[in-house]
N, C-alpha and C positions, 0 to 999 in steps of 0.2 A: 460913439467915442471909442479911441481906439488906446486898450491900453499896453504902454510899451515892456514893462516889466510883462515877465513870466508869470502868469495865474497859478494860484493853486487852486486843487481841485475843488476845495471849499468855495473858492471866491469866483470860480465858472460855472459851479451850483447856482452863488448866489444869484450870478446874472442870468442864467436861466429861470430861474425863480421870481426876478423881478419881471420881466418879459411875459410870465405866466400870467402874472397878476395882472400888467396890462392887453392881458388877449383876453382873459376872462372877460373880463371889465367890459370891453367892447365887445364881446359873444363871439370871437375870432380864436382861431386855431395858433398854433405856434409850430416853428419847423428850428431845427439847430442844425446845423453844417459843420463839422468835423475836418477841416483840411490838414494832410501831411505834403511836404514839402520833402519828395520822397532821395533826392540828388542833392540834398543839401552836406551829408558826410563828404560826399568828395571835397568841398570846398573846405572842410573841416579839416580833414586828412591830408589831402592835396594843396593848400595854401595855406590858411589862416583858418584860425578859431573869428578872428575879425569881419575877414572876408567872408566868412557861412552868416556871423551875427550882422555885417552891413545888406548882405542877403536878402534876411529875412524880413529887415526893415524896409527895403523896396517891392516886398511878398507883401508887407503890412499897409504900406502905400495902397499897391494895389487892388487889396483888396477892401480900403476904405472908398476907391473912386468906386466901385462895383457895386457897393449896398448902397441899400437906402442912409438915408439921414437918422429912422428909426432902428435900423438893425445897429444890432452890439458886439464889434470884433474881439476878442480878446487872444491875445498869446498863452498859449499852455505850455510851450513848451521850447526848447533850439529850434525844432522845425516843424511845428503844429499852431496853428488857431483855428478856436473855437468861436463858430457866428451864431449868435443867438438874433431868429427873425419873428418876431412878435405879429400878430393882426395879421395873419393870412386867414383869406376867406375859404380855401380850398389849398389840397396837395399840387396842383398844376403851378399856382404859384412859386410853391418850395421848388417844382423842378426848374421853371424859370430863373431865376435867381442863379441856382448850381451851371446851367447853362452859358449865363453872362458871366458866372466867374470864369469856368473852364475857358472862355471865348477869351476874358482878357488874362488868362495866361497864354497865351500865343505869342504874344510879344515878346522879346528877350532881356532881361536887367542888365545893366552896364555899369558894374564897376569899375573902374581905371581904366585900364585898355581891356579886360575881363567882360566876355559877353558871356551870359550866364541864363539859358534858357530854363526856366524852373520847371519840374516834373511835379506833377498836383496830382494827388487823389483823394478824393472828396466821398463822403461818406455822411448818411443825412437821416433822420426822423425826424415826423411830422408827426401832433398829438391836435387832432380837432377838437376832443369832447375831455380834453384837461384830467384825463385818467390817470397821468402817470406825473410821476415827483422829478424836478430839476435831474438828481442821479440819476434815474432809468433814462429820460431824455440824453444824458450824456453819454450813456454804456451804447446805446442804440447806436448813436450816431461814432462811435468810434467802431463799435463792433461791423457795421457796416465800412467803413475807411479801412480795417484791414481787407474785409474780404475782398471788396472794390481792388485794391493792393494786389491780393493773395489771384483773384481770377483776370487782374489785367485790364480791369475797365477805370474808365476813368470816374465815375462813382456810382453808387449805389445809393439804394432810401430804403432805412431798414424795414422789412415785412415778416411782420409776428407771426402768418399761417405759412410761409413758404421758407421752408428751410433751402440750406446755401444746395445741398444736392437736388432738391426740385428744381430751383431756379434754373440751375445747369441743364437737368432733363427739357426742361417746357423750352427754353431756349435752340439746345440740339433737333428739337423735335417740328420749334416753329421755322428753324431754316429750312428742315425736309417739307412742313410742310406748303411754304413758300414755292419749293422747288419743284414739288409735285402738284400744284395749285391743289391743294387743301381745304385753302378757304373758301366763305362765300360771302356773297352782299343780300344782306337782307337791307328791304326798303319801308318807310315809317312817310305814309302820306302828311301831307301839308294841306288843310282846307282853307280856301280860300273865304269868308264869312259873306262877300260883297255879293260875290257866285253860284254858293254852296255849291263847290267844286274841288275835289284836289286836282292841285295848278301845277305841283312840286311835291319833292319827297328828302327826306336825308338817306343817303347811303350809311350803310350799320355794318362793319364788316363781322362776321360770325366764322367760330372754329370748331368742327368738331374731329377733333382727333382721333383717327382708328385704334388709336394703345388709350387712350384717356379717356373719349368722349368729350360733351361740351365742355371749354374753357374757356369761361368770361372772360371778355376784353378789358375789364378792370385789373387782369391776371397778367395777359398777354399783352398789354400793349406796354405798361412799363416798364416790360423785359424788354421789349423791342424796343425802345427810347434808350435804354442801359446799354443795350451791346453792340447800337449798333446798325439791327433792324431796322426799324422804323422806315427808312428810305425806300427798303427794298417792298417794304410790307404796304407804304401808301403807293406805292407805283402797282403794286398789284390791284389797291383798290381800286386806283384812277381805273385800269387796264379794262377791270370787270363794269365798274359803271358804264364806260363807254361803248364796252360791248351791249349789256340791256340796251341803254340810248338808240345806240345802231337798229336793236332788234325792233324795239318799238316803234320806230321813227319810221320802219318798213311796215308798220302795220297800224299805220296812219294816230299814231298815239302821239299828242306832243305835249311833253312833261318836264321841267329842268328837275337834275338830281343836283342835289349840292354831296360835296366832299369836305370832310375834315382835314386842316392840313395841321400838321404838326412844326413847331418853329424850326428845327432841323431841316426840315423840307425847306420850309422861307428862304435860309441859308444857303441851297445848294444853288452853285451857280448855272446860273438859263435855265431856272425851276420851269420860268412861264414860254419860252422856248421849247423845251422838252415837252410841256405839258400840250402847245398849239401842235406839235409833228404828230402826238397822238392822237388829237382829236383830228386831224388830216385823215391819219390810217382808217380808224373808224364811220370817216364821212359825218360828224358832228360838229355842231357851230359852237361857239365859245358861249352864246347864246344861252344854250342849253346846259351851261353850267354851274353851281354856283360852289364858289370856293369860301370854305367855315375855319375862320380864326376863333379862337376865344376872345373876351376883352381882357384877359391878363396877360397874352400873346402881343396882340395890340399895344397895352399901355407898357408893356415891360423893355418890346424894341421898339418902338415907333418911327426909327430912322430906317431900317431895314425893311421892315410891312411896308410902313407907307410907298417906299419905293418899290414892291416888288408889288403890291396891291395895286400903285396909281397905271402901272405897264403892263397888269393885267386886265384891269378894269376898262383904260382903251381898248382892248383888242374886241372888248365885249363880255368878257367874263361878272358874271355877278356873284358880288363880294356881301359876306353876312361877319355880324359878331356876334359869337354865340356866349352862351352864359351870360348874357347882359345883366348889369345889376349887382352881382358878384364882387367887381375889383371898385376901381377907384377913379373914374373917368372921367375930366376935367370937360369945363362946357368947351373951353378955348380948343384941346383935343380932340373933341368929336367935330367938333366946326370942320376941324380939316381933315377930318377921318376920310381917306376914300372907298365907304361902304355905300352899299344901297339899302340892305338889312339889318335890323335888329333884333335879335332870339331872347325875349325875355324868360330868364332862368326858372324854371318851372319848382323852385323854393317857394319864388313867391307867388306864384298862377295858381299852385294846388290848393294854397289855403285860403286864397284871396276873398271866397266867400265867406270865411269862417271869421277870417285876422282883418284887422277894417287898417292896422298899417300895412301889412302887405296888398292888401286893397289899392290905397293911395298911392302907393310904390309904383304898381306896374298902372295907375291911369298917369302917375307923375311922366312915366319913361316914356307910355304912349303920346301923352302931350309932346315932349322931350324930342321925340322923332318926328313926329308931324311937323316940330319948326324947324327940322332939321332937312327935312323929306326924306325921311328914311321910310318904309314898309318896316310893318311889326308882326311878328311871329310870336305866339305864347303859345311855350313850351307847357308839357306836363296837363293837359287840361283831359280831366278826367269824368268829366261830368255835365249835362245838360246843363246844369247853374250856372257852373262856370261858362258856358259859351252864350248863356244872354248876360249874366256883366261884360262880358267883352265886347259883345255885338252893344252893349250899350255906351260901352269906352271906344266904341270903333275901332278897335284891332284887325288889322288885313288878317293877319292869317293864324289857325290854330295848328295845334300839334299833338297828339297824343292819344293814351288809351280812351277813350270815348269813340273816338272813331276806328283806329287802328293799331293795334302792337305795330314794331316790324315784320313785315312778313319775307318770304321766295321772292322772287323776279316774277316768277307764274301766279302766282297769287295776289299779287301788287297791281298784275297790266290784270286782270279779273277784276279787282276790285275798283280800280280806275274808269275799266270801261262799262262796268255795270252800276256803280253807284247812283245814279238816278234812279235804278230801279230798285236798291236796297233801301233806298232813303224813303220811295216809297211804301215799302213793305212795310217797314220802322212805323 
């Protein structure tokens, strides 16, 4: 519901507050969105007090077609509202959401003969484990829409351990080290249970910086999502898998890597064009690759994925949804999902011998795929138990520390081409 009057701060509390209540309820996170309407004075100053308030009312339109049915818009202010988003399972959500907004302000509002392109900056927290009160959720999410403002991006999600001058540092630092190739790929086997083989792997990209040392990808990749990066950053990834591929493939190794793609990525235009010339350069078949959405990437654009999955998927690309489990994925949607894979979310694979509902969950999704024909991957499997409940629920394939961390490229084709004889050692 969206309401037209001006909130006070009390009654944007309140509606953070009530949203809390219903994430708790259902053991979900909550994210609030902070948008200013940063071009709105001109229309103030420069036409009408009217023409900035019929404005903001076409700002509020807008951003009622954007949310869900359960998210709660409210006006705080001439040229701010506050979206309180209740029942996210994870932050990836939150960034979705901010994504679809920014995307439908592209468009320009049309007042009278007045085309009026709106300048947004959006500014956001996200509270999984219900630590913090309606106010601190609010101060976050404004505190981050200046900065977002102040450093020129178009938003930000505010982070407790990295203040505004880190952010700036790891940023300056992830361009150089982009530019210097910096990074590397470490690689996380995939067993096959039918085989007892790794068949596949996920590429993992890893940073260790000469001024910082290792910086988690939980650190680095949000900043690259915020500024900007991320393009330059998965083009790096693609660049390096396919280099290993190449390597290996000369040394009679044959193994699919899959790659995480980022919805930024989905977006850019001849994503799967640019991505076939480079597996040309490297002499790699589309075969040999598989491209990793999330299912809240999936369920959030589904007119974009689908199309950019279905023209990749002919060429021969194999397509997974990772995190399964996690969002909200209708039967009727997966019916015409064009995936081959499903990554069940290693939430519920790690406890599954413990939790007898997270038991049920991933034999439910396993069924769920089988009539679906999809292959299943569980994620997170840590232990011998857990890989005879699966081998009893017939899971294609596992994933995790029981068999492997991520390791090097050198360590990965080691482990690949000796594992028959560690298996026997074991």
């Amino acid at each position: 519901m969206i309401e037209q009057a001006h909130a006070s701060r009390e009654h944007a509390v309140a509606a953070i507050e009530d949203g809390q209540k219903q994430s708790r309820e259902n053991q979900r996170g909550i994210g609030v969105v902070a948008l200013s309407v940063i071009n709105i004075h001109e229309l103030w100053y420069g036409v009408s007090y009217e023409a900035g308030d019929r404005a903001m009312a076409e700002v509020l339109k807008t951003v009622r077609a954007s949310v869900r049915s359960s998210d709660t818009p409210v006006q705080t202010s001439d040229s701010a509202v506050l979206i309180i988003l209740p029942n996210l399972a994870h932050e990836a959500q939150l960034t979705m959401a901010i994504n679809k907004l920014i995307d439908a302000f592209q468009a320009p509002v049309v007042i009278d003969s007045m085309t009026i392109y709106p300048n947004v900056r959006l500014g956001a927290a996200f509270d999984a484990e219900h630590e913090l009160g309606g106010l601190d959720l609010l101060a976050r999410a404004s505190q981050a829409t200046q900065k977002a403002e102040k450093q020129g991006r178009p938003y930000l999600i505010y982070q407790e351990d990295l203040d505004e001058a880190a952010g700036w540092e790891i940023e300056t630092a992830l361009r150089n080290a982009l530019q210097a190739g910096e990074l590397e790929l470490y690689f996380q086997p995939k067993i096959s249970l039918r085989e007892d083989r790794p068949t596949s792997c996920e590429a993992l990209v890893r940073w260790h910086s000469a001024e910082r040392g290792f910086i988690p990808p939980d650190v680095f990749i949000p900043i690259a999502e915020q500024s900007g990066l991320i393009e330059p950053l998965t083009r790096s990834v693609i660049n390096l898998a396919l280099q290993h591929l190449s390597s290996w493939k000369s040394q009679g190794v044959d193994v699919n890597v899959a790659i995480n793609i980022s919805p930024q990525i989905l977006r850019t235009p001849r994503f799967v064009d640019q991505l076939s010339q480079s597996l040309q350069f490297w002499n790699v078949e589309p075969t040999d690759l598989t491209l990793e959405i999330t299912e809240t990437v999936a369920m959030e654009m589904p007119a974009v994925t689908n199309a950019v999955l279905r023209e990749a998927r002919a060429l021969g690309y194999r397509i997974a949804i990772d995190d399964f489990g996690t969002g909200y994925s209708s039967l009727s949607y997966l019916a015409e999902l064009p995936a081959d894979e499903i990554k069940i979310d290693k939430s519920f694979v790690g406890t599954m011998h413990q939790n007898a509902a997270n038991h049920q969950i991933v034999a439910a999704i396993i069924d769920l795929a089988r009539r679906f024909e999809f292959s299943v991957v569980a994620e997170g499997v840590e232990s011998m138990k857990i890989v005879q409940e699966l081998q009893k629920l017939k899971c294609d394939c596992v994933q995790g520390y029981y068999y492997s961390p991520a390791i090097p490229g050198a360590e990965f084709l080691d482990f690949i081409m000796n594992y028959g004889r560690h298996s026997e050692a074991s």
